[in-house]
N, C-alpha and C positions, 0 to 999 in steps of 0.2 A: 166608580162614579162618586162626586163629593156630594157633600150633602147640602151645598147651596145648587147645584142641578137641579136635586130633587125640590127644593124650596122654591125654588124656581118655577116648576113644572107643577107644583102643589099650587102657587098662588095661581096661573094662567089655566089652572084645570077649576079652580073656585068662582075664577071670572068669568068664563065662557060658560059654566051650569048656574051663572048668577046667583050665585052662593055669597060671594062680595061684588060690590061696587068698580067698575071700571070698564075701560073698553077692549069687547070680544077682540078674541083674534079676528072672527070675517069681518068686523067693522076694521078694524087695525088695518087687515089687508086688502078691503075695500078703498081707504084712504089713501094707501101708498097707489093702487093702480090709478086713483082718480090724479092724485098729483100729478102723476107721469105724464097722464093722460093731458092734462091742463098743461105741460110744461112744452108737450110736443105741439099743442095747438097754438099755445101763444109762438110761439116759432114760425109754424109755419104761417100766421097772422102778418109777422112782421118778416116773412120773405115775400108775401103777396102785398104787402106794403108798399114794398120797394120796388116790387116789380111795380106797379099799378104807375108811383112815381118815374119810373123810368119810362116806363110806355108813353104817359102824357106830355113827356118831354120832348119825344119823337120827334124830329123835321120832318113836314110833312102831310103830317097826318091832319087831317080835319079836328077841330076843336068843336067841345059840342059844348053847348051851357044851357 
């Protein structure tokens, strides 16, 4: 094991007992599932988008205002 691992593992074990300044690992990996989470819904946002666009465009169909 090199001894920047352990320096490594030394600062991230300082920061989670807030011993120093910075952000926990559960905040850390809190933030990555929320991205994902934000990144899968603006998706699926602009695939109901599109549908939504495509349906109103329908021949046919009644138009409602």
């Amino acid at each position: 094991m090199s001894p920047e691992t352990l320096r490594v593992w030394q600062r991230r074990y300082d920061i989670d007992a807030a011993v120093k300044p910075g952000i926990t690992t559960d905040t850390a990996e809190d933030n990555r599932r929320l991205r994902r989470e934000n990144a899968e819904l603006k998706k699926a946002n602009e695939v109901l988008k599109a549908a939504s666009v495509f349906f109103a465009k329908e021949p046919g169909r009644p138009r409602t205002k």
